[in-house]
PDB file of N, CA, C and O in Angstrom:
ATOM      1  N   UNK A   1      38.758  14.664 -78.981  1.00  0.00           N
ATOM      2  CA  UNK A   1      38.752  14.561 -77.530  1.00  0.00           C
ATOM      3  C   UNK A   1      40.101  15.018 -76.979  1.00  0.00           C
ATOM      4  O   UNK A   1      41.134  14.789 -77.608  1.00  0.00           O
ATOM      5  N   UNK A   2      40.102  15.552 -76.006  1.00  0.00           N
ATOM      6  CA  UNK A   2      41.128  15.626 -74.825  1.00  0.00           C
ATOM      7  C   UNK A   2      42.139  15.055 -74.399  1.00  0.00           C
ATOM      8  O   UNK A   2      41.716  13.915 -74.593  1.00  0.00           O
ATOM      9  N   UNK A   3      42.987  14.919 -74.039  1.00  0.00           N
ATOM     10  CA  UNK A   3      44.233  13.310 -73.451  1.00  0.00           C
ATOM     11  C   UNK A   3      43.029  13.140 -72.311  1.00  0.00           C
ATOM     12  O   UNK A   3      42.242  12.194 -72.256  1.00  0.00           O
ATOM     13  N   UNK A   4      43.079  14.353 -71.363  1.00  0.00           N
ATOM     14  CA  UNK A   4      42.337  14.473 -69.744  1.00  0.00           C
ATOM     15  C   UNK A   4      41.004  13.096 -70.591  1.00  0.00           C
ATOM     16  O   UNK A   4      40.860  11.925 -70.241  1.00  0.00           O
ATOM     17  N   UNK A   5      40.543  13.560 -71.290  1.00  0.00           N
ATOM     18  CA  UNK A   5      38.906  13.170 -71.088  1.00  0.00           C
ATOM     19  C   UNK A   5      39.048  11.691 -71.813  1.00  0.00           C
ATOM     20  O   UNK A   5      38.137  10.911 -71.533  1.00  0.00           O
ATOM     21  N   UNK A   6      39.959  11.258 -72.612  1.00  0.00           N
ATOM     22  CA  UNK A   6      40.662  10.160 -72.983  1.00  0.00           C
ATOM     23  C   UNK A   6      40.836   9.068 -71.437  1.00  0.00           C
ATOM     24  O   UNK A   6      40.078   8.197 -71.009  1.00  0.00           O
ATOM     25  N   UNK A   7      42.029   9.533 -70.956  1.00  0.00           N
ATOM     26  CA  UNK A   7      42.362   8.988 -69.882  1.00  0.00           C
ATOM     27  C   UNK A   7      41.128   8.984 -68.983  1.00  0.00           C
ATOM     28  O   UNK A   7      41.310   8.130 -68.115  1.00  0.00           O
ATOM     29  N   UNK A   8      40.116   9.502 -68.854  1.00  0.00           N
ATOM     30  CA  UNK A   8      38.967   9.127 -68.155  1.00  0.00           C
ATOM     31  C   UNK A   8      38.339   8.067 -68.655  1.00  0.00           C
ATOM     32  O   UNK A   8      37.977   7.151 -67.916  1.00  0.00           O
ATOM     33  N   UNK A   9      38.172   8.057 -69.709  1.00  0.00           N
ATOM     34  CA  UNK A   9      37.465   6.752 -70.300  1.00  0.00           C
ATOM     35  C   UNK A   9      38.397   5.661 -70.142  1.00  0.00           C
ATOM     36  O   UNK A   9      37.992   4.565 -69.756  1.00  0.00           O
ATOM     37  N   UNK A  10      39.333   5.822 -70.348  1.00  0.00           N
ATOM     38  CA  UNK A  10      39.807   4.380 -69.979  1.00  0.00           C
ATOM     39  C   UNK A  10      39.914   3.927 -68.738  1.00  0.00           C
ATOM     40  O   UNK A  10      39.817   2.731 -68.463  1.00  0.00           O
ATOM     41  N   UNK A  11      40.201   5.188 -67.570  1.00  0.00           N
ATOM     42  CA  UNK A  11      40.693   4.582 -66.579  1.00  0.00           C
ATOM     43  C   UNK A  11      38.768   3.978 -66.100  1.00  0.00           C
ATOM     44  O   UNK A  11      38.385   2.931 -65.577  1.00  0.00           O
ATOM     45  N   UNK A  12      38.064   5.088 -66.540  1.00  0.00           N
ATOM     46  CA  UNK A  12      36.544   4.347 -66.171  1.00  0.00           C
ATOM     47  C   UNK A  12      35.998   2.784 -66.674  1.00  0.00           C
ATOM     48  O   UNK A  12      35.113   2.094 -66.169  1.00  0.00           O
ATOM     49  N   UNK A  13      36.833   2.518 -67.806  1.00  0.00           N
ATOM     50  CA  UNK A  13      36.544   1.417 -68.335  1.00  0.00           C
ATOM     51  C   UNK A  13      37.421   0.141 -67.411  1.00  0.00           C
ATOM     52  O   UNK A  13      36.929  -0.957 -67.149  1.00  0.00           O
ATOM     53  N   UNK A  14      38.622   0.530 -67.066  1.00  0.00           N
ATOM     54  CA  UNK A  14      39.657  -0.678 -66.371  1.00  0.00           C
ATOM     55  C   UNK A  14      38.836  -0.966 -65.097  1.00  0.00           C
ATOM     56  O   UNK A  14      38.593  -2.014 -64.498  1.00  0.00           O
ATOM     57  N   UNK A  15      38.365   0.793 -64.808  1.00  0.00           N
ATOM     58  CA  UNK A  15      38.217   0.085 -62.926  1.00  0.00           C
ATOM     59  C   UNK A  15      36.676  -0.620 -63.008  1.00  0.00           C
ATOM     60  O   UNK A  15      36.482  -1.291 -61.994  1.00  0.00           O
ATOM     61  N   UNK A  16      35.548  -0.646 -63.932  1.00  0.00           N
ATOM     62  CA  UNK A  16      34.783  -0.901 -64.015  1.00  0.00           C
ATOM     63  C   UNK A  16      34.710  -2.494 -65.070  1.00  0.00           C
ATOM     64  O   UNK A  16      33.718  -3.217 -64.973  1.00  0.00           O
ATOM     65  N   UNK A  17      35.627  -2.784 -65.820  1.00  0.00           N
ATOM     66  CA  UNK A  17      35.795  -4.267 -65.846  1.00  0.00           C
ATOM     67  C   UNK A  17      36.389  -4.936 -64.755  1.00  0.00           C
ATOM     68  O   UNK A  17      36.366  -6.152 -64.944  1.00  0.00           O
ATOM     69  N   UNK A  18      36.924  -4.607 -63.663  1.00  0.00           N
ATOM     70  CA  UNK A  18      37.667  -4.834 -62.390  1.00  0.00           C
ATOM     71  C   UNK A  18      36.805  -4.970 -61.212  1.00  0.00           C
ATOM     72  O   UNK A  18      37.144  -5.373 -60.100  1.00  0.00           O
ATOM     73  N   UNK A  19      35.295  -4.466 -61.716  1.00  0.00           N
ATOM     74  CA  UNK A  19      34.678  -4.689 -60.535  1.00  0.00           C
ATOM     75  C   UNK A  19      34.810  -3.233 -59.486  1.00  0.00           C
ATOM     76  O   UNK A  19      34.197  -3.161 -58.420  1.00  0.00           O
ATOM     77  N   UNK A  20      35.319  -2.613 -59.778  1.00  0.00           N
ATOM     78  CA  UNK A  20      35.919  -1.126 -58.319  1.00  0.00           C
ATOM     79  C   UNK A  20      35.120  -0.575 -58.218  1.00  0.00           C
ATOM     80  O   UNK A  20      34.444  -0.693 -59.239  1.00  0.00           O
ATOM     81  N   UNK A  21      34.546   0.255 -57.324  1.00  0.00           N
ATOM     82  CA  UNK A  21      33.729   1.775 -57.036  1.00  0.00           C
ATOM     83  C   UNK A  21      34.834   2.372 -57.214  1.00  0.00           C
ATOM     84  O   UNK A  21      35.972   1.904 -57.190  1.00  0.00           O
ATOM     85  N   UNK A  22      34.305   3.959 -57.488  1.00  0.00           N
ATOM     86  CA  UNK A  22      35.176   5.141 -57.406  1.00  0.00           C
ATOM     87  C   UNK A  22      35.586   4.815 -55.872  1.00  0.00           C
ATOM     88  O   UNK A  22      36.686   4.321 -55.627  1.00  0.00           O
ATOM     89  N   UNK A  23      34.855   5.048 -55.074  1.00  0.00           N
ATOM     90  CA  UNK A  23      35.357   5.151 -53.632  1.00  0.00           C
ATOM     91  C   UNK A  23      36.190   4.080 -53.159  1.00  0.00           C
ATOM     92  O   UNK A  23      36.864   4.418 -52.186  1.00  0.00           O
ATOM     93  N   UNK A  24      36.434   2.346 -53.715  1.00  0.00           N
ATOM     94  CA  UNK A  24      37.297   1.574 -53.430  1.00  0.00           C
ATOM     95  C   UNK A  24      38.393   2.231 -54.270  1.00  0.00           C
ATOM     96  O   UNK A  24      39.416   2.496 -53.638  1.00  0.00           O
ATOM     97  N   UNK A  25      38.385   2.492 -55.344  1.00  0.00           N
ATOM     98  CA  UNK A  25      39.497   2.992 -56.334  1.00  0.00           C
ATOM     99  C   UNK A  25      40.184   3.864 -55.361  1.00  0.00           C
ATOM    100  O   UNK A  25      41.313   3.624 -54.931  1.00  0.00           O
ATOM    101  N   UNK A  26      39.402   4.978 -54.996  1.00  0.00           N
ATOM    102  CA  UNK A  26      40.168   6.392 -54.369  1.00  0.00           C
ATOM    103  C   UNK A  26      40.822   5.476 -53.156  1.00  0.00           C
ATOM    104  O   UNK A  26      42.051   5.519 -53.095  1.00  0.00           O
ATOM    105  N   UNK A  27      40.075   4.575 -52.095  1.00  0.00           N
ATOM    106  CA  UNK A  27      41.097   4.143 -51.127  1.00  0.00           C
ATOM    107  C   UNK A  27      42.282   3.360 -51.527  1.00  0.00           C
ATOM    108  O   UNK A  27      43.356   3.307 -50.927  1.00  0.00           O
ATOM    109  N   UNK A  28      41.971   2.798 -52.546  1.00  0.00           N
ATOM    110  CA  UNK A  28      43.109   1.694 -52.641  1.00  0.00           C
ATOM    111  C   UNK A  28      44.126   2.560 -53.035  1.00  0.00           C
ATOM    112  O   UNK A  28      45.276   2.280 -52.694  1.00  0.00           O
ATOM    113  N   UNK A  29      43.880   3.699 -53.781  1.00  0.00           N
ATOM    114  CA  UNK A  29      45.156   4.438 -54.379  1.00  0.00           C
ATOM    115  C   UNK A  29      45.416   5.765 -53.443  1.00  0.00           C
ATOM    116  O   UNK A  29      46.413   6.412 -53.763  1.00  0.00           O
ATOM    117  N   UNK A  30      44.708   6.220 -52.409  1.00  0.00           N
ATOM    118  CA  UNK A  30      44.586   6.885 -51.616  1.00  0.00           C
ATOM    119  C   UNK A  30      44.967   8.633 -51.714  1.00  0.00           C
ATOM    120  O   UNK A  30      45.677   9.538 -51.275  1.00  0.00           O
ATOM    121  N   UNK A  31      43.784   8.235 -52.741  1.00  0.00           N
ATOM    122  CA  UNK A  31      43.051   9.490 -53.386  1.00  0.00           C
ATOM    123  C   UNK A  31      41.543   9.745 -52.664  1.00  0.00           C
ATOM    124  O   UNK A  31      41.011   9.242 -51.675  1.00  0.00           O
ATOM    125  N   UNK A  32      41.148  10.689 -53.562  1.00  0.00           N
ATOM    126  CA  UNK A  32      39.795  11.551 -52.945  1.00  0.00           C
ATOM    127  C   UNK A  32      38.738  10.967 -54.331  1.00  0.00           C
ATOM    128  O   UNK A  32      38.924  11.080 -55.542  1.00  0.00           O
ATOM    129  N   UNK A  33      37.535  10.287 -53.523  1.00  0.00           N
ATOM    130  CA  UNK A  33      36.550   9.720 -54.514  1.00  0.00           C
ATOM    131  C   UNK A  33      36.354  10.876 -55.384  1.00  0.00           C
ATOM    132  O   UNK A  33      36.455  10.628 -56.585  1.00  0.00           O
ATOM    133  N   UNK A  34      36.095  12.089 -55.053  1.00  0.00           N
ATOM    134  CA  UNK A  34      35.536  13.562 -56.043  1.00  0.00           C
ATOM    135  C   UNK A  34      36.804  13.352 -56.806  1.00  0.00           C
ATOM    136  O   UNK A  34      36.572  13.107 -57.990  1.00  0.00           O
ATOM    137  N   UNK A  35      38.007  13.370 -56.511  1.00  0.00           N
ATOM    138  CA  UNK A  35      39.063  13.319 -57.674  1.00  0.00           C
ATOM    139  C   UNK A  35      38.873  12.210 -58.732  1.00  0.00           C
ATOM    140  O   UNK A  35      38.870  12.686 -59.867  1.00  0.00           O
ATOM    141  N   UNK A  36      38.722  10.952 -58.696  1.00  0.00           N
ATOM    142  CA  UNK A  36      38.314   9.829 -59.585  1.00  0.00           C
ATOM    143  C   UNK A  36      37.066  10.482 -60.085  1.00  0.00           C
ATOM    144  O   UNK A  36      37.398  10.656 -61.257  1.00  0.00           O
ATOM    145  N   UNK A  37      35.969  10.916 -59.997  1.00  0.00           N
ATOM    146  CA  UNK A  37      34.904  11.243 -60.117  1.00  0.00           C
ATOM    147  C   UNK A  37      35.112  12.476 -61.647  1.00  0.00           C
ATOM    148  O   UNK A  37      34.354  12.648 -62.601  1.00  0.00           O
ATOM    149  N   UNK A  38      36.458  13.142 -61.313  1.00  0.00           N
ATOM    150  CA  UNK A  38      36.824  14.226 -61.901  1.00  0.00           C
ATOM    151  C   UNK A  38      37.804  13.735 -63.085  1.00  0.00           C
ATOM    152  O   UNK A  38      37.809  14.095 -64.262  1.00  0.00           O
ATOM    153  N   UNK A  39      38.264  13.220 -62.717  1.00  0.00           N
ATOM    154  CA  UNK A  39      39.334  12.650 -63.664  1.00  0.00           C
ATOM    155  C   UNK A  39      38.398  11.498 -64.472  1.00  0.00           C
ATOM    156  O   UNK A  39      38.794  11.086 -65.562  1.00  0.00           O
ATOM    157  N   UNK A  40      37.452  11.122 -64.033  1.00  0.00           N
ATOM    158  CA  UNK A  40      36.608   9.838 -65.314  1.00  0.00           C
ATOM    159  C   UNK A  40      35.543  11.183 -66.144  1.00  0.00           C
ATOM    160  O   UNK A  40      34.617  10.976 -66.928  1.00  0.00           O
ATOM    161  N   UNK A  41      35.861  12.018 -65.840  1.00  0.00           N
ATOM    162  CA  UNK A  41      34.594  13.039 -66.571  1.00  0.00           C
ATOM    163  C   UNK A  41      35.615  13.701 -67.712  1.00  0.00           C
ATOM    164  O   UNK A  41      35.304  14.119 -68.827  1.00  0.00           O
ATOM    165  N   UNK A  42      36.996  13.663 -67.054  1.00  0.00           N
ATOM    166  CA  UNK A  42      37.801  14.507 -68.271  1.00  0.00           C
ATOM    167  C   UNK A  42      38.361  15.801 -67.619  1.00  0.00           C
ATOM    168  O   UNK A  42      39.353  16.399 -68.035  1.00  0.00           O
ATOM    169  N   UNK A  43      37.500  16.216 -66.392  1.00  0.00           N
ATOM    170  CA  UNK A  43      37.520  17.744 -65.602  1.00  0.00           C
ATOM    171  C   UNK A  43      39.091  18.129 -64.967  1.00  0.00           C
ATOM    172  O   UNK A  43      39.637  19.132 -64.506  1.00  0.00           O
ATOM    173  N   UNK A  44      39.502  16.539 -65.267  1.00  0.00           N
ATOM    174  CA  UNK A  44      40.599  16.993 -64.236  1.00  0.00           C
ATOM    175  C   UNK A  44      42.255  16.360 -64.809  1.00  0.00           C
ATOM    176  O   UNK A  44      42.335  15.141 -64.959  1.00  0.00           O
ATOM    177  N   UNK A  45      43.017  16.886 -64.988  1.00  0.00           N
ATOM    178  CA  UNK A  45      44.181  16.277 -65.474  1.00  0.00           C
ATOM    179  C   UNK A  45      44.946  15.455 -64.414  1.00  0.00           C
ATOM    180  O   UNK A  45      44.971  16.031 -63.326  1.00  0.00           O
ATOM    181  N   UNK A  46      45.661  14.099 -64.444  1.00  0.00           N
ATOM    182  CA  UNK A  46      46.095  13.645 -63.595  1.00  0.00           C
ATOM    183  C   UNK A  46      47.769  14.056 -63.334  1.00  0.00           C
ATOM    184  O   UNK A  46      48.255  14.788 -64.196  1.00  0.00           O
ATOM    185  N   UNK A  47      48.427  13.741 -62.501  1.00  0.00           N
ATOM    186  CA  UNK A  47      49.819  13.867 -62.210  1.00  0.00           C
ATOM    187  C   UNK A  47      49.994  12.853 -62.319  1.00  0.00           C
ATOM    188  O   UNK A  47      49.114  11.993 -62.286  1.00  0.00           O
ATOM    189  N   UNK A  48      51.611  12.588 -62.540  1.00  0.00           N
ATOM    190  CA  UNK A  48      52.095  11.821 -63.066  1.00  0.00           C
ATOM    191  C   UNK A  48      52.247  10.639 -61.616  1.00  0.00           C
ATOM    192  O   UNK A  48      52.291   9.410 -61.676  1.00  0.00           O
ATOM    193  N   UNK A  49      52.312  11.657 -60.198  1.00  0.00           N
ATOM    194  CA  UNK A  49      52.061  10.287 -59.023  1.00  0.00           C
ATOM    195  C   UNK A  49      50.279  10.007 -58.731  1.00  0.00           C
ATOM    196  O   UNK A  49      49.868   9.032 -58.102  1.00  0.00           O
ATOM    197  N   UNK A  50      49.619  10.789 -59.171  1.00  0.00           N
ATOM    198  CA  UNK A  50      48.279   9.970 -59.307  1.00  0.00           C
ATOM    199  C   UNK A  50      48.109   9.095 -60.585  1.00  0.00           C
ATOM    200  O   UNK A  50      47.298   8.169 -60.600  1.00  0.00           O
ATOM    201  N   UNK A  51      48.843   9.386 -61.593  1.00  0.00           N
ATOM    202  CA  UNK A  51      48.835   7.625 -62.691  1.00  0.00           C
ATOM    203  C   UNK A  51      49.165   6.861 -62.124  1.00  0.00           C
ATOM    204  O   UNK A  51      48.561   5.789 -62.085  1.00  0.00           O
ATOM    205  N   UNK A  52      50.547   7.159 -61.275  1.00  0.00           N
ATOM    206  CA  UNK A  52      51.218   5.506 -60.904  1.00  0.00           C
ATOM    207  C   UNK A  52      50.203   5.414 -59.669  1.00  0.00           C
ATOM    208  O   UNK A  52      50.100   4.236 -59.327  1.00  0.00           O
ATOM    209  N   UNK A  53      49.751   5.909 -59.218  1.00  0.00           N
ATOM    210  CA  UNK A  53      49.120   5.229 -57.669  1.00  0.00           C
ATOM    211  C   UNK A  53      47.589   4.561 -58.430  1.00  0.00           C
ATOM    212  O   UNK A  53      47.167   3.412 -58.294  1.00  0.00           O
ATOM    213  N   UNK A  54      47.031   5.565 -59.154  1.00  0.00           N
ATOM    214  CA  UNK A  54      45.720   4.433 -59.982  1.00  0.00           C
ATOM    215  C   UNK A  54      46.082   3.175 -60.554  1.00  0.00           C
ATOM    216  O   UNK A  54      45.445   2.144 -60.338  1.00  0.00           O
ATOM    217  N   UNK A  55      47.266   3.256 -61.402  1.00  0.00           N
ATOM    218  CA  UNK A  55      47.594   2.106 -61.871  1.00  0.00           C
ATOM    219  C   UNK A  55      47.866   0.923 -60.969  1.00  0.00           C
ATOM    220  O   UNK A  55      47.320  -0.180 -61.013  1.00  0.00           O
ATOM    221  N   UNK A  56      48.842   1.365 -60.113  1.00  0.00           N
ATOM    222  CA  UNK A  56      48.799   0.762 -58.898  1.00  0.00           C
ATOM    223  C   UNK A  56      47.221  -0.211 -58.299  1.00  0.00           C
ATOM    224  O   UNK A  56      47.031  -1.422 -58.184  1.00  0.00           O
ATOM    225  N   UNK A  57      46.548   0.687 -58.095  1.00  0.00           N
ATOM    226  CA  UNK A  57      45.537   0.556 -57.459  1.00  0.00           C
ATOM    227  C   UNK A  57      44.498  -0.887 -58.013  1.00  0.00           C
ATOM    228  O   UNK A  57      43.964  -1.806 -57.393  1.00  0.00           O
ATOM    229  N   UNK A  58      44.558  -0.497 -59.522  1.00  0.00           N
ATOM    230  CA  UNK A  58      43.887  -1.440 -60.678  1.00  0.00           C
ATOM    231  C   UNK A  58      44.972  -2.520 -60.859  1.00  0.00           C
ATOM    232  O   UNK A  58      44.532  -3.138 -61.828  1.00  0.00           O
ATOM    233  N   UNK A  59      45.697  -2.894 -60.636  1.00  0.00           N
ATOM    234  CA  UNK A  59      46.641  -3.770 -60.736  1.00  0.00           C
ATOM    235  C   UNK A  59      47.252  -3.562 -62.362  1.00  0.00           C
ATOM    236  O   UNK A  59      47.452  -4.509 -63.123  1.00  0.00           O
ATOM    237  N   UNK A  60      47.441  -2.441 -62.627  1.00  0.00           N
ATOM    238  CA  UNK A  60      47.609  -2.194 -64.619  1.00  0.00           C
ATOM    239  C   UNK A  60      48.911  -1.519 -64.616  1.00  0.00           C
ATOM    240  O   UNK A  60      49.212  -0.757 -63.697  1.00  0.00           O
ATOM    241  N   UNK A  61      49.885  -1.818 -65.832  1.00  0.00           N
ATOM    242  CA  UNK A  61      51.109  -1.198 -65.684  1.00  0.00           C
ATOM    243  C   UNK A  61      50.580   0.407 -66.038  1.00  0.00           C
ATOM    244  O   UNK A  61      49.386   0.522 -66.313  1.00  0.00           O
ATOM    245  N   UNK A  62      51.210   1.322 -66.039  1.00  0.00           N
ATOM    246  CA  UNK A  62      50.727   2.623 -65.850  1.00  0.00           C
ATOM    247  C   UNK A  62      51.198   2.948 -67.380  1.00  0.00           C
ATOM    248  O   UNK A  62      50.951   4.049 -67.871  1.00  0.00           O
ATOM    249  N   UNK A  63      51.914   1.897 -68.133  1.00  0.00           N
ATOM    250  CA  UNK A  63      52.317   2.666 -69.390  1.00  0.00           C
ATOM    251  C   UNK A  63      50.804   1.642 -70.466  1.00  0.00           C
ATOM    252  O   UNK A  63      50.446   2.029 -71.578  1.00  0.00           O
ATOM    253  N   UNK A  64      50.441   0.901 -70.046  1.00  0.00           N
ATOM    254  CA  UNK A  64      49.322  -0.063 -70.320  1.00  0.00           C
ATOM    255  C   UNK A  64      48.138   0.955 -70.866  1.00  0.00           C
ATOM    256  O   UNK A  64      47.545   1.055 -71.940  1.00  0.00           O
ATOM    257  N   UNK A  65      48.077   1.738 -69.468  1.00  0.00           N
ATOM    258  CA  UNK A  65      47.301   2.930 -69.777  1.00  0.00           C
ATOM    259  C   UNK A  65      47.295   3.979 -70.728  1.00  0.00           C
ATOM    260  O   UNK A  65      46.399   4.355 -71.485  1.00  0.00           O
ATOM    261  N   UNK A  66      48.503   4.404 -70.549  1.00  0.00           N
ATOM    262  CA  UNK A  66      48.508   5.257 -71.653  1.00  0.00           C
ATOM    263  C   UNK A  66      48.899   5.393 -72.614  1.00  0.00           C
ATOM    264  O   UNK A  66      48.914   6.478 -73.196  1.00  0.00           O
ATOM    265  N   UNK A  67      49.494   3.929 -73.235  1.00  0.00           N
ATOM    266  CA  UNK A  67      49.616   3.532 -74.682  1.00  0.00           C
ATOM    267  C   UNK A  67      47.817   3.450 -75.077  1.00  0.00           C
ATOM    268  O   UNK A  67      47.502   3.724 -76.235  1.00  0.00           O
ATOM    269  N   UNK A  68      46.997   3.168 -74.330  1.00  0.00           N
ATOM    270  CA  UNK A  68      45.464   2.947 -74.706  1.00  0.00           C
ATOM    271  C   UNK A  68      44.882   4.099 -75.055  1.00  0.00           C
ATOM    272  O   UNK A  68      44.112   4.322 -75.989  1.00  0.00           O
ATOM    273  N   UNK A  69      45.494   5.125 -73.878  1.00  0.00           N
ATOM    274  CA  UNK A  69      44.905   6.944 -74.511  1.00  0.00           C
ATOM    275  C   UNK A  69      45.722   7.134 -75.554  1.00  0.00           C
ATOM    276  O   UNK A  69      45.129   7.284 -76.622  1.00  0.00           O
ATOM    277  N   UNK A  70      46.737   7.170 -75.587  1.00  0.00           N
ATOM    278  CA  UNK A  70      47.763   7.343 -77.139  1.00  0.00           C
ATOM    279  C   UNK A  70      47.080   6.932 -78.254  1.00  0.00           C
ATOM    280  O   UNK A  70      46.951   7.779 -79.139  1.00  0.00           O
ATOM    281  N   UNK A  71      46.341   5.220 -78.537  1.00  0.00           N
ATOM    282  CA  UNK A  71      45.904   4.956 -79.365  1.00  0.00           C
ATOM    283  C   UNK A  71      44.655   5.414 -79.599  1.00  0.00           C
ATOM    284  O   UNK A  71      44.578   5.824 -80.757  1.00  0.00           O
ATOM    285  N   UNK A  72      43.739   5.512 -79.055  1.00  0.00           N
ATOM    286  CA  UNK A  72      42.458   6.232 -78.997  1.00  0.00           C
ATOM    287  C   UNK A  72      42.489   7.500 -79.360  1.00  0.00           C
ATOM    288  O   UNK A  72      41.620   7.787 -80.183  1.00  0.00           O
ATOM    289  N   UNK A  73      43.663   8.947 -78.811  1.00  0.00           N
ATOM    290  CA  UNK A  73      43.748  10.001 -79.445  1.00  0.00           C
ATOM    291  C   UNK A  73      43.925   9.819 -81.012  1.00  0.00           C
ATOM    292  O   UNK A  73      43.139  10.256 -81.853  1.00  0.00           O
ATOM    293  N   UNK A  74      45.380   8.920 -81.335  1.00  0.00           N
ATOM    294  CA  UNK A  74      45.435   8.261 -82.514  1.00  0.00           C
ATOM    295  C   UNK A  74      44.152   8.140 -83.556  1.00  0.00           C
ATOM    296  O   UNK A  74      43.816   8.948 -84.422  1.00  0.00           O
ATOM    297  N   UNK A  75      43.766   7.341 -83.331  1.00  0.00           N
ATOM    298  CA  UNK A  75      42.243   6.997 -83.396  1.00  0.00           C
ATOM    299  C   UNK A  75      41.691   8.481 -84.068  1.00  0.00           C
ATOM    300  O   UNK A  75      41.454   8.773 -85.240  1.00  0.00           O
ATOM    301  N   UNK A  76      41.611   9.137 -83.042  1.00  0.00           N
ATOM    302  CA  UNK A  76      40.746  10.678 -83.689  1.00  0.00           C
ATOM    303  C   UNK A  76      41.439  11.270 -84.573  1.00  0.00           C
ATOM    304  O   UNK A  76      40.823  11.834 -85.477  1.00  0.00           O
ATOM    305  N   UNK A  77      42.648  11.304 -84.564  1.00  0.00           N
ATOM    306  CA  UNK A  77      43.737  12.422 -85.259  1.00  0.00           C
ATOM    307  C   UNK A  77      42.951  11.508 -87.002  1.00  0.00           C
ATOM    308  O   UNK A  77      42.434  12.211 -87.871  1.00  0.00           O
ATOM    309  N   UNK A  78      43.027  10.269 -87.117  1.00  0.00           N
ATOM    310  CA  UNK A  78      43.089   9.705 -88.335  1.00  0.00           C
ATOM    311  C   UNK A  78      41.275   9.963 -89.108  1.00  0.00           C
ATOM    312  O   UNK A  78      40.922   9.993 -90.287  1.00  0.00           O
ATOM    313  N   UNK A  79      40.541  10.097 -87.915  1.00  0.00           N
ATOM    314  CA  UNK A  79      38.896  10.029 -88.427  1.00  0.00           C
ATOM    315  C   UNK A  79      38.743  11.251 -89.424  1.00  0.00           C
ATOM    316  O   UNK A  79      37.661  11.473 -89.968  1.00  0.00           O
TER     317      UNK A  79
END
């Protein structure tokens, strides 16, 4: 897998144990729902001020996150 399509799954997994829509997600972090939409598919790579504003958004430290894609790429490198 991808980092991009990595970091979609997780961030799809946080905001969806959290209870969020894409579209509360995109306001709270005040983004564009099609961008969350894009970025949980993998389509879209994030910037480094759309991590901190999602993280933000989910109440999650932003390095929380991507020690989780780190380990998960991890994960594949070893299969």
């Amino acid at each position: 897998m991808k980092p991009e399509e990595v970091y979609g799954k997780v961030l799809k997994e946080i905001r969806n144990a959290r209870g969020i829509s894409q579209e509360k997600l995109a306001l709270m972090g005040n983004l564009d729902r099609t961008f969350i939409s894009l970025l949980e598919r993998g389509l879209r790579q994030p910037s480094l001020t759309s991590i901190l504003q999602i993280a933000e958004a989910l109440n999650e430290q932003p390095h929380i996150m991507i020690k989780k894609v780190k380990d998960i790429l991890d994960e594949n490198i070893e299969d």
